[in-house]
KOLZA-259336 format. One record per residue (C-alpha): residue number from 1; z, y, x; residue in three letters. Coordinates in Angstrom, 2 decimals, decimal comma, always signed. Layout:
// KOLZA-259336
NODE num       z       y       x residu
NODE NUM       Z       Y       X    ALA
...
END
This chain:
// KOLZA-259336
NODE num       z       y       x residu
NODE   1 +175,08  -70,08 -109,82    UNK
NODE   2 +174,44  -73,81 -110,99    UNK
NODE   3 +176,91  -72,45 -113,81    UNK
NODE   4 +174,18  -69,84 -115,03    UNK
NODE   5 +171,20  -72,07 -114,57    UNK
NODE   6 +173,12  -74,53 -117,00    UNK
NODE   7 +173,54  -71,78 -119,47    UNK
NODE   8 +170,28  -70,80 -119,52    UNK
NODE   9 +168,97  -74,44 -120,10    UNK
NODE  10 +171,41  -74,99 -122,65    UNK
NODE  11 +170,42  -71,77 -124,24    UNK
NODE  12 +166,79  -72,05 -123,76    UNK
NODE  13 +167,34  -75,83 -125,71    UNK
NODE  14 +168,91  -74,46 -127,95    UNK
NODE  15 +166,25  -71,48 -128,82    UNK
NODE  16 +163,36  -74,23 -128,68    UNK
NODE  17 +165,59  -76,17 -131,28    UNK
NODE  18 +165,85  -73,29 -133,49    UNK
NODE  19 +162,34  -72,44 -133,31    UNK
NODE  20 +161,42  -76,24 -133,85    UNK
NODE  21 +164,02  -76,67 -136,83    UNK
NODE  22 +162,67  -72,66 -138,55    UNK
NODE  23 +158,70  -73,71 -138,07    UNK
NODE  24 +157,78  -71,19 -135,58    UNK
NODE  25 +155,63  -73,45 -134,13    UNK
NODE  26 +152,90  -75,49 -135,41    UNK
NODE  27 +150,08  -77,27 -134,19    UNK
NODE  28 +145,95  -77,51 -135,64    UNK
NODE  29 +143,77  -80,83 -135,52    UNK
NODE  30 +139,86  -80,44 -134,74    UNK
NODE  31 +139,10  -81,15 -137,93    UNK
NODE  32 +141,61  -78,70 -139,77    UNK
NODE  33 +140,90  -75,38 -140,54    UNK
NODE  34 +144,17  -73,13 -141,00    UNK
NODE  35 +144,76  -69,75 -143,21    UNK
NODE  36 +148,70  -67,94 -142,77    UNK
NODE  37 +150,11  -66,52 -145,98    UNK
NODE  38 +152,72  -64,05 -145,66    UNK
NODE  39 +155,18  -63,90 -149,12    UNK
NODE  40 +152,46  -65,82 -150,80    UNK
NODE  41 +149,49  -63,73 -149,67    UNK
NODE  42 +146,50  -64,25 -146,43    UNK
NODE  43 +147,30  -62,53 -143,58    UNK
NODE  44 +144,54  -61,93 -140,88    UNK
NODE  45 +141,65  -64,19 -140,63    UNK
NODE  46 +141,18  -67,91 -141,05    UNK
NODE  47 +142,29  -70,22 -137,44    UNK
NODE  48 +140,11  -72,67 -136,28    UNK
NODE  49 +137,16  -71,58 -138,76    UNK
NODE  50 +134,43  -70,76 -136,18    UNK
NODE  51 +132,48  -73,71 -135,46    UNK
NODE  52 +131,59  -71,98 -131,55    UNK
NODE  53 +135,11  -71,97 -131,00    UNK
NODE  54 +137,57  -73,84 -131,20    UNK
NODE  55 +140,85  -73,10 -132,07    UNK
NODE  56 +142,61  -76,24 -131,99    UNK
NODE  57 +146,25  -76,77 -130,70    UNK
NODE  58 +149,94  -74,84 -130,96    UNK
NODE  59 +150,01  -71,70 -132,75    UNK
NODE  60 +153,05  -69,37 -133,52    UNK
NODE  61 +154,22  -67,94 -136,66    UNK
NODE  62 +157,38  -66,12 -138,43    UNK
NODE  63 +159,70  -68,48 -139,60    UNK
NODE  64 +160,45  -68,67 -143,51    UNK
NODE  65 +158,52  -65,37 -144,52    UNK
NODE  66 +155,03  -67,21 -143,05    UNK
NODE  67 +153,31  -70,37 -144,65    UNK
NODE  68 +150,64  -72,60 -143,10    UNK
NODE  69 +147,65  -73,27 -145,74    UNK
NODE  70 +145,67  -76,23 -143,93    UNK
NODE  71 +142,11  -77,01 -145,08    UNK
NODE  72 +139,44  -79,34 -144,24    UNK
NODE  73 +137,01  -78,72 -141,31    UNK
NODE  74 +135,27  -82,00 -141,73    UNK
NODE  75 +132,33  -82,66 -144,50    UNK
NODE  76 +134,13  -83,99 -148,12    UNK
NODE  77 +132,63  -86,00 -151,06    UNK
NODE  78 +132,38  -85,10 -154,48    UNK
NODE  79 +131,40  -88,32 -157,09    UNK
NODE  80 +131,04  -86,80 -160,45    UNK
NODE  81 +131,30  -89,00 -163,74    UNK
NODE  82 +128,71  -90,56 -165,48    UNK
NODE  83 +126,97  -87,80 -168,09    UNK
NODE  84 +124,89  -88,53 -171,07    UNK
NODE  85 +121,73  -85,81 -171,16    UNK
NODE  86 +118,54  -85,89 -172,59    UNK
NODE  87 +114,43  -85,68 -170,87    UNK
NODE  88 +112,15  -83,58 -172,32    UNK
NODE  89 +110,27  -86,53 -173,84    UNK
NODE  90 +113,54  -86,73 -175,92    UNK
NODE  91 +115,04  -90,11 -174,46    UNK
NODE  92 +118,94  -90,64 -173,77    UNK
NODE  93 +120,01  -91,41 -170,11    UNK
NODE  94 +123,27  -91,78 -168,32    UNK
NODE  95 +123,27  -89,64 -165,19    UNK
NODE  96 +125,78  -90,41 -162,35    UNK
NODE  97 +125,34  -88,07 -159,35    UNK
NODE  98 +127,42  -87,69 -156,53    UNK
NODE  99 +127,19  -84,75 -153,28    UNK
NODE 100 +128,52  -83,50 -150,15    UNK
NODE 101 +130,02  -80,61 -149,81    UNK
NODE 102 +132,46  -78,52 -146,63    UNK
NODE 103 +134,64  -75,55 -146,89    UNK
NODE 104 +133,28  -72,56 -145,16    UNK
NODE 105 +135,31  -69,81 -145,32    UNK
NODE 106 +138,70  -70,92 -145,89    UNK
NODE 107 +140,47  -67,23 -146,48    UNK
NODE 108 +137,70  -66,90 -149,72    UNK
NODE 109 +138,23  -70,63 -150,92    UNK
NODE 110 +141,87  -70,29 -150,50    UNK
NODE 111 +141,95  -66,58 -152,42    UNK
NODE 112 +139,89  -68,58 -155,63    UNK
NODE 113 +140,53  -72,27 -155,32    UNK
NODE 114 +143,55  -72,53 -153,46    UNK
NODE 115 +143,46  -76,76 -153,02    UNK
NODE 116 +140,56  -79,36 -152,96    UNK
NODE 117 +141,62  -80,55 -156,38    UNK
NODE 118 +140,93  -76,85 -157,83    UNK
NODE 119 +137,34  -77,40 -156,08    UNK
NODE 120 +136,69  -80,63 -157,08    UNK
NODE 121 +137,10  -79,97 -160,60    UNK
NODE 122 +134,87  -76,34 -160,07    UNK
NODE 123 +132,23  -78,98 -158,57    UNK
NODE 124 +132,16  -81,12 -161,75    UNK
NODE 125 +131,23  -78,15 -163,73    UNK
NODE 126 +128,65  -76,73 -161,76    UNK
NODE 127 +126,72  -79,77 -161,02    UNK
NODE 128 +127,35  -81,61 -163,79    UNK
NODE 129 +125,99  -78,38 -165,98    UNK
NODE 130 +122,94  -78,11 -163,82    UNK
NODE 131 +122,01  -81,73 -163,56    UNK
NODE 132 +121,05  -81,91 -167,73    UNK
NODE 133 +119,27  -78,71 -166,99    UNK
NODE 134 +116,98  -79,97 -164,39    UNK
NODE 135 +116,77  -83,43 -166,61    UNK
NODE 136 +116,16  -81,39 -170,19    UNK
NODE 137 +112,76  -80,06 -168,40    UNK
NODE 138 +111,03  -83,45 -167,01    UNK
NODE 139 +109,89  -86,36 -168,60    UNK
NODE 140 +111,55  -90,02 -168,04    UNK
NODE 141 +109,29  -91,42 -165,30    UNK
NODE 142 +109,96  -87,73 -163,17    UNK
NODE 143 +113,76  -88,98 -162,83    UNK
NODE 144 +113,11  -92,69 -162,46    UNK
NODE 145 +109,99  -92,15 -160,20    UNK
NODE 146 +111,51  -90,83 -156,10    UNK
NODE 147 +108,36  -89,86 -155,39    UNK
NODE 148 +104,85  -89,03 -156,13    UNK
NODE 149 +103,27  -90,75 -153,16    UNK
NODE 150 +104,22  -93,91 -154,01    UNK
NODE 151 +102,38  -97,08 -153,93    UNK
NODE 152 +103,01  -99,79 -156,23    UNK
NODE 153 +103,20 -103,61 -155,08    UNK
NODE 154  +99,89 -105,15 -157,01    UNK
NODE 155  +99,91 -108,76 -158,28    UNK
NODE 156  +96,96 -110,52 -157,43    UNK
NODE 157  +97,11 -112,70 -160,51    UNK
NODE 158  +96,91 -109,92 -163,05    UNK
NODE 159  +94,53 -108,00 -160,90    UNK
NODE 160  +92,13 -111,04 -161,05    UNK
NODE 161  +92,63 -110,97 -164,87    UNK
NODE 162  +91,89 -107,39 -165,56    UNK
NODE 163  +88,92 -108,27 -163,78    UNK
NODE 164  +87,86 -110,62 -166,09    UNK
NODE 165  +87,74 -108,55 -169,00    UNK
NODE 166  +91,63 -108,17 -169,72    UNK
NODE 167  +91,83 -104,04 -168,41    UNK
NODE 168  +92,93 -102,72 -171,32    UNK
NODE 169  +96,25 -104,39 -171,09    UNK
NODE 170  +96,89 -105,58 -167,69    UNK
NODE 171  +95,46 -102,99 -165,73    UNK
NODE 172  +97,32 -100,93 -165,79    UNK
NODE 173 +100,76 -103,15 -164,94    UNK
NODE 174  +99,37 -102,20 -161,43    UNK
NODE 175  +98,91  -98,40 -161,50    UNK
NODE 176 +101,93  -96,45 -161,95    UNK
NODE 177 +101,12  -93,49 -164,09    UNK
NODE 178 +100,79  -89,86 -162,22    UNK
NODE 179 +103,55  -87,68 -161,86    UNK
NODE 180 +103,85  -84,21 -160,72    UNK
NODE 181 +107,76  -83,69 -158,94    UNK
NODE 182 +109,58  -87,17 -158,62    UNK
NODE 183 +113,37  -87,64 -158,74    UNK
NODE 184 +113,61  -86,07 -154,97    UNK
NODE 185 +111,97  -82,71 -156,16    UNK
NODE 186 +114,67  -82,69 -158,99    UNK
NODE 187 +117,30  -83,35 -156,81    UNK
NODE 188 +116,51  -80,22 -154,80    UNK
NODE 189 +116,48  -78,60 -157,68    UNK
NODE 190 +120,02  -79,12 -158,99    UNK
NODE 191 +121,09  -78,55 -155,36    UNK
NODE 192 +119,75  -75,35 -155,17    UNK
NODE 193 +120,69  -74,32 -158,56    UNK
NODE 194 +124,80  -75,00 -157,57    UNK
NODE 195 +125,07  -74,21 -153,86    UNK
NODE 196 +124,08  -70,73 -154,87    UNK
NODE 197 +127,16  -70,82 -157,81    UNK
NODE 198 +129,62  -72,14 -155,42    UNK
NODE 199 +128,96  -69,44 -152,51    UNK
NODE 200 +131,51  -67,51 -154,48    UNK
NODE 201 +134,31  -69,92 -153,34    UNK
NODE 202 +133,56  -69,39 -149,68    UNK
NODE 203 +132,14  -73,59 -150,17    UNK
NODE 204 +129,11  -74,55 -148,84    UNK
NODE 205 +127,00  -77,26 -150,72    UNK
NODE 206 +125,30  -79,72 -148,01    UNK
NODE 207 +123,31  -82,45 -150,38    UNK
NODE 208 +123,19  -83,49 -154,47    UNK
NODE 209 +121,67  -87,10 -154,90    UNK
NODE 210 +121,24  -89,17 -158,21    UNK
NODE 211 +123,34  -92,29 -157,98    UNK
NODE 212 +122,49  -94,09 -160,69    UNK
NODE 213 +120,10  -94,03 -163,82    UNK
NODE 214 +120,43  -96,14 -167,18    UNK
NODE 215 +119,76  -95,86 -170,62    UNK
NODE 216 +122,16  -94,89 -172,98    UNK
NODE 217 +123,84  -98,10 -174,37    UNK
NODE 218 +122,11  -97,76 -178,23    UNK
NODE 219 +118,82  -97,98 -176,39    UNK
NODE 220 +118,92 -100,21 -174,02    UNK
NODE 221 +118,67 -103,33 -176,54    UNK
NODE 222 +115,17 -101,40 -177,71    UNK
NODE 223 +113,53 -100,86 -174,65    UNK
NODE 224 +114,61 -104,40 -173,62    UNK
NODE 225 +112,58 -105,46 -177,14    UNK
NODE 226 +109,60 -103,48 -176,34    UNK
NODE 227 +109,60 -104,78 -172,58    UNK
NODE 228 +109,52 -108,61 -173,97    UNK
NODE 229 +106,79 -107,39 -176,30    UNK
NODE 230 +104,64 -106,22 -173,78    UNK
NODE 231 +104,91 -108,91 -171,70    UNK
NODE 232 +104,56 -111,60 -174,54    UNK
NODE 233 +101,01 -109,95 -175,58    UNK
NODE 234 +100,10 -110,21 -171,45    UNK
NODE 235 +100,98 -113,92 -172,25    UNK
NODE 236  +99,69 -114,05 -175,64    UNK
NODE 237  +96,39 -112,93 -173,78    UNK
NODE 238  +96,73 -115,46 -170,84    UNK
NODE 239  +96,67 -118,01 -173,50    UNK
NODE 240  +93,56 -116,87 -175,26    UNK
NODE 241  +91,42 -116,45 -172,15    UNK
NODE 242  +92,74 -119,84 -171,14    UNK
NODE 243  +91,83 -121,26 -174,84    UNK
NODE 244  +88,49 -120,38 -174,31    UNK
NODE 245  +88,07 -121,94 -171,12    UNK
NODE 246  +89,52 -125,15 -172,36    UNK
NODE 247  +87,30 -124,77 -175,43    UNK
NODE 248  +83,99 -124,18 -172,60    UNK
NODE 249  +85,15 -127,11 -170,68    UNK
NODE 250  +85,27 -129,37 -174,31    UNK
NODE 251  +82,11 -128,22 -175,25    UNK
NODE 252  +80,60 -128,86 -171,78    UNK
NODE 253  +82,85 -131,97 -171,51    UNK
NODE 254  +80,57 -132,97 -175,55    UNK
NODE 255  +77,27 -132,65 -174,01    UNK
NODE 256  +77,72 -134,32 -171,36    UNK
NODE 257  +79,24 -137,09 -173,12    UNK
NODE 258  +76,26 -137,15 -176,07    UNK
NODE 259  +73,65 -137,05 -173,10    UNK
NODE 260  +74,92 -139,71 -171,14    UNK
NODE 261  +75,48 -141,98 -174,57    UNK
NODE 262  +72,16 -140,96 -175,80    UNK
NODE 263  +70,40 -142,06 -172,15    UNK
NODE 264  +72,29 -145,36 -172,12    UNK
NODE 265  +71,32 -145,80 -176,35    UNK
NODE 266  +67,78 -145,14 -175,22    UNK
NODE 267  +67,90 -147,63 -172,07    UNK
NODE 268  +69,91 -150,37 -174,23    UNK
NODE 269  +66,95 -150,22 -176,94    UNK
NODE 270  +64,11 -150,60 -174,34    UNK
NODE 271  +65,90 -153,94 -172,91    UNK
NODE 272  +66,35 -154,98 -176,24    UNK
NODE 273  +62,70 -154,32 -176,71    UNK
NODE 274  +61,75 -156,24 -173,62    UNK
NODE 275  +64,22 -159,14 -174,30    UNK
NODE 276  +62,64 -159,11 -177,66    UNK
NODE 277  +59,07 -159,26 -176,59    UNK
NODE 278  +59,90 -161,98 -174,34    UNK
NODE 279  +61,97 -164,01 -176,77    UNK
NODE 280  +58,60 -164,01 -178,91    UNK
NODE 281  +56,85 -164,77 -176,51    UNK
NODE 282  +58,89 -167,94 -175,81    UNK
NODE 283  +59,04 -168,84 -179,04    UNK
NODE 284  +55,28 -168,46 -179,62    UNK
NODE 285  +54,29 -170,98 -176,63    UNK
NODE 286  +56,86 -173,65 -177,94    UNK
NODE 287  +55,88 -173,76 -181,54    UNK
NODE 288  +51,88 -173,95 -179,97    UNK
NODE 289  +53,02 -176,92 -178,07    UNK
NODE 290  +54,72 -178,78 -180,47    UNK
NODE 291  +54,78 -178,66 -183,94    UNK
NODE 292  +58,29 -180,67 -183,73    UNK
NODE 293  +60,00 -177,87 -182,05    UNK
NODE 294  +58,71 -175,39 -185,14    UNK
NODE 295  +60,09 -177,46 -188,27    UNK
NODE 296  +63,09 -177,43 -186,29    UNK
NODE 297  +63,32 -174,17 -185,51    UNK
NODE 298  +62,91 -173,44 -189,24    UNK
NODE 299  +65,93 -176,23 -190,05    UNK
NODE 300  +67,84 -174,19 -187,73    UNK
NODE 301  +67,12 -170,75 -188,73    UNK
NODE 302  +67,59 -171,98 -192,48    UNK
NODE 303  +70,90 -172,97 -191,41    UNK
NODE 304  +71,95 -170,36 -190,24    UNK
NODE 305  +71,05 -168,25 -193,39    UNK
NODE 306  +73,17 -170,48 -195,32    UNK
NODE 307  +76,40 -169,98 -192,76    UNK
NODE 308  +75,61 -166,41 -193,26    UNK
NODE 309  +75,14 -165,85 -197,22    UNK
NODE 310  +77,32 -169,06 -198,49    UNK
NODE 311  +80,79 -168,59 -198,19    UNK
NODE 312  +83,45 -170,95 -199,73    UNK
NODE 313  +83,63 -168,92 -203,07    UNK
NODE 314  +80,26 -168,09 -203,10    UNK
NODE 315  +77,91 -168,08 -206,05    UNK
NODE 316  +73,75 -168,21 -206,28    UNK
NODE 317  +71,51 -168,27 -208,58    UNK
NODE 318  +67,91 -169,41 -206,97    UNK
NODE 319  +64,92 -171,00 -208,86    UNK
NODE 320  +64,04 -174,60 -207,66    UNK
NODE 321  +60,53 -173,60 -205,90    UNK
NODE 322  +62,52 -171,27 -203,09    UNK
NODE 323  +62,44 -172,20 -200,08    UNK
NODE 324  +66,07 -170,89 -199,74    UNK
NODE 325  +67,10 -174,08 -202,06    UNK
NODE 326  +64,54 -176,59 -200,60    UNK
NODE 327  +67,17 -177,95 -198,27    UNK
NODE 328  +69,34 -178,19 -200,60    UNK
NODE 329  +67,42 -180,48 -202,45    UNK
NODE 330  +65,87 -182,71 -200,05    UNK
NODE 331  +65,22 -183,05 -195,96    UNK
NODE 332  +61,43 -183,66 -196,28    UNK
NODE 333  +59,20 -181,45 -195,06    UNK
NODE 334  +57,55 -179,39 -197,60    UNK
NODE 335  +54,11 -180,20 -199,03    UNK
NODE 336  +52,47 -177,05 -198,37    UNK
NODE 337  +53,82 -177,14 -194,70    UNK
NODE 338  +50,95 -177,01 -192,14    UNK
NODE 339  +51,43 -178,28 -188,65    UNK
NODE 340  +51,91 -176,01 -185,91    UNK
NODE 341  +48,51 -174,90 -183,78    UNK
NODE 342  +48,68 -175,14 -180,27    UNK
NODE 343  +46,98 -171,46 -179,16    UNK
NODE 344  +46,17 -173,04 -175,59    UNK
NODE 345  +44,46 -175,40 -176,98    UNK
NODE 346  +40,18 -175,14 -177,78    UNK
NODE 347  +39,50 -174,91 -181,46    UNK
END
């Protein structure tokens, strides 16, 4: 008895081996998806496909004549290559787009595609053909621009300058010019355009996104150009608005400066005036008290004169009756000299 049950473990280890070692068993992940090909061709329907049952676990085939084809369950990523393509306001961008993608009936994507490789490369001609498409018909700022609604970030500065009589070139830095899609509204576009195309493959097309936008490389150095331009006349104008101030403040800055001169000229003559009328008045009661005090006011005065007119080099020519050359000739006083009159005193 013990005899036979060792037989039959022995053979039952030895069955399991042969199975193992000929593939009649094999097992499927939760995130594979399985098709059997029998001599090269599907047999029955896909394992593991139905996403409200699962399938998962060890299955059982025929050894050698049956092949397991595994596939995907799980959502994949396509990243296409960079394409040059052309807007419909004739400017040249470089469009890199990527997408998401899963396989959804494996027994159709295996009978067309057979691998993900064969896919991927079906993907790069059916959304990188429909991507220039949707590009060719909308202008530039419709790619750039993600959507209509938005509101751009104003700078105070520049607002405040427009206001001041600079809106035809600064205003509108702040208002983004109107569009009628956006670069979301084009990306539904090229989505729906290839998910319908790649139905026939049993794959099922879950998003298309732009990645990246730029201008192709023999423009970029122009549009660079006419950015600096722009912004050099927004400086250009800065400058001139802020020339005319300084040129209001100088002008301002001049009036004030004559008016205050001319009030101090005006106040400098009238205490001249004053110092004047008093110095004659001094001098008018001391040559009435003394008529001293006059001749030598004169000899001083005539003194002076000479200082002023007679330098060392100096050359005059005067007649002998001037009173200019009376001191010259003699310190007497002159004979038609009459004494000084005392005004307080009664005549």
């Amino acid at each position: 008895m013990l005899q036979k049950i060792v037989t039959s473990l022995v053979a039952l280890a030895v069955l399991v081996g042969f199975a193992y070692a000929t593939g009649v068993f094999y097992t499927i992940d939760e995130t594979e998806q399985v098709v059997i090909t029998q001599f090269g061709k599907p047999i029955g329907n896909a394992i593991n496909a139905d996403e409200s049952v699962s399938q998962a676990g060890l299955h059982l085939k025929l050894p050698f004549i049956q092949q397991v084809n595994r596939f995907h369950k799980n959502i994949l990523e396509w990243d296409g290559p960079s394409k040059e393509m052309t807007t419909r306001d004739k400017l040249y961008i470089v469009v890199d787009t990527f997408a998401r993608w899963r396989i959804e009936d494996p027994l159709k994507f295996f009978q067309s595609l057979r691998d993900t490789r064969t896919a991927l490369s079906r993907l790069d001609d059916i959304i990188g053909s429909e991507t220039p498409n949707v590009v060719a018909r909308h202008d530039l700022i419709e790619v750039v621009r993600s959507d209509r609604q938005r509101v751009p970030e104003k700078d105070l500065s520049l607002e405040a300058t427009a206001a001041g009589g600079a809106e035809s070139l600064i205003a509108g830095l702040s208002k983004l010019p109107p569009i009628t899609t956006g670069r979301q509204a084009l990306e539904k576009e090229i989505f729906k355009a290839a998910s319908e195309k790649v139905k026939i493959w049993g794959i099922e097309l879950l998003d298309v996104r732009i990645k990246r936008l730029n201008y192709k490389s023999g423009v970029i150095d122009k549009i660079y150009d006419r950015m600096k331009s722009e912004r050099m006349q927004i400086a250009d104008r800065f400058r001139s608005e802020g020339s005319g101030e300084a040129a209001k403040i100088d002008g301002k800055r001049e009036r004030d400066l004559q008016r205050i001169e001319s009030e101090a000229y005006r106040q400098v003559e009238e205490i001249k005036g004053q110092a004047d009328a008093k110095a004659s008045q001094i001098y008018s009661t001391v040559y009435g008290e003394d008529p001293l005090a006059a001749e030598f006011y004169s000899f001083v005065k005539t003194l002076d004169t000479y200082r002023a007119t007679l330098g060392r080099d100096s050359t005059l020519v005067l007649t002998t009756d001037s009173d200019l050359f009376r001191l010259m000739k003699s310190l007497d006083q002159p004979t038609n000299a009459q004494p000084a009159v005392d005004p307080n005193k009664p005549k």
